[in-house]
N, C-alpha and C positions, 0 to 999 in steps of 0.2 A: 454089653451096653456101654457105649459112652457118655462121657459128663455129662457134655450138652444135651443127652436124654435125659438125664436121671435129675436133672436141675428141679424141675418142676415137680418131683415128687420128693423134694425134702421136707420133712414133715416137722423135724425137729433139729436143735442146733446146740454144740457142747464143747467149753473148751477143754483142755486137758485139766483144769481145775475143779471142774463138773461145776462149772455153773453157765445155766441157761442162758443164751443165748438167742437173739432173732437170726433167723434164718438170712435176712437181709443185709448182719454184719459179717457175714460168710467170708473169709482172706478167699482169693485163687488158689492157695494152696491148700484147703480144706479136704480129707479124706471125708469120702462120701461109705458109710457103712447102710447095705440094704437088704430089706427081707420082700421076699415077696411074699403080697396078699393079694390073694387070689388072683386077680385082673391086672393090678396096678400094684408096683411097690413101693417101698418104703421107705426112705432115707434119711440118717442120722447125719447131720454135717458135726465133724469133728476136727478142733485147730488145736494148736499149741498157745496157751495164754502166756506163753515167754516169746511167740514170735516166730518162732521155729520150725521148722521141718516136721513132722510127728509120724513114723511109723506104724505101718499099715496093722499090725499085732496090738500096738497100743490103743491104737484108734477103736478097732474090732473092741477092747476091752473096756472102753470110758461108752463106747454106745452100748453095747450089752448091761454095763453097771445102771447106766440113766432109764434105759426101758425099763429093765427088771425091778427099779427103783420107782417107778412111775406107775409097775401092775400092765404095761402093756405086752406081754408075754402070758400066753393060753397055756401053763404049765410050766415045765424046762427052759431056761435059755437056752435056744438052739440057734447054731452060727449061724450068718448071716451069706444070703446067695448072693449077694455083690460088694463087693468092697474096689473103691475107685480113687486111685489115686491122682 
């Protein structure tokens, strides 16, 4: 999948600080972490609130913390089928 797919299905936005975010203050540089649901998937946009670059492991790990934090996981954290840098 690339970016300019997966744009429209960001559902939720996090910097490396874990605090919420609009989707709409998204940098260019934002790792897109995403699960698929059922049809359509899912995507966590994640920056660096220092500015920076952020790492696709790291990213994987501030979007897993805010869903599992939020209750939207059906069990386990389980990894995520796109991650987009």
């Amino acid at each position: 999948m690339r970016r300019s797919d997966a744009l429209p299905y960001v559902g939720h936005a996090v910097d490396s600080a874990l605090a919420v975010r609009k989707p709409a203050e998204m940098p260019h540089d934002a790792v897109l972490v995403g699960w698929q649901c059922g049809f359509e998937p899912m995507f966590v946009a994640v920056w660096s609130y220092f500015g920076c670059a952020i790492c696709p492991d790291e990213a994987i790990e501030i979007a897993c913390d805010y869903l599992d934090e939020i209750g939207w996981f059906n069990g386990p954290v389980r990894e995520p089928d796109y991650v987009i840098q």
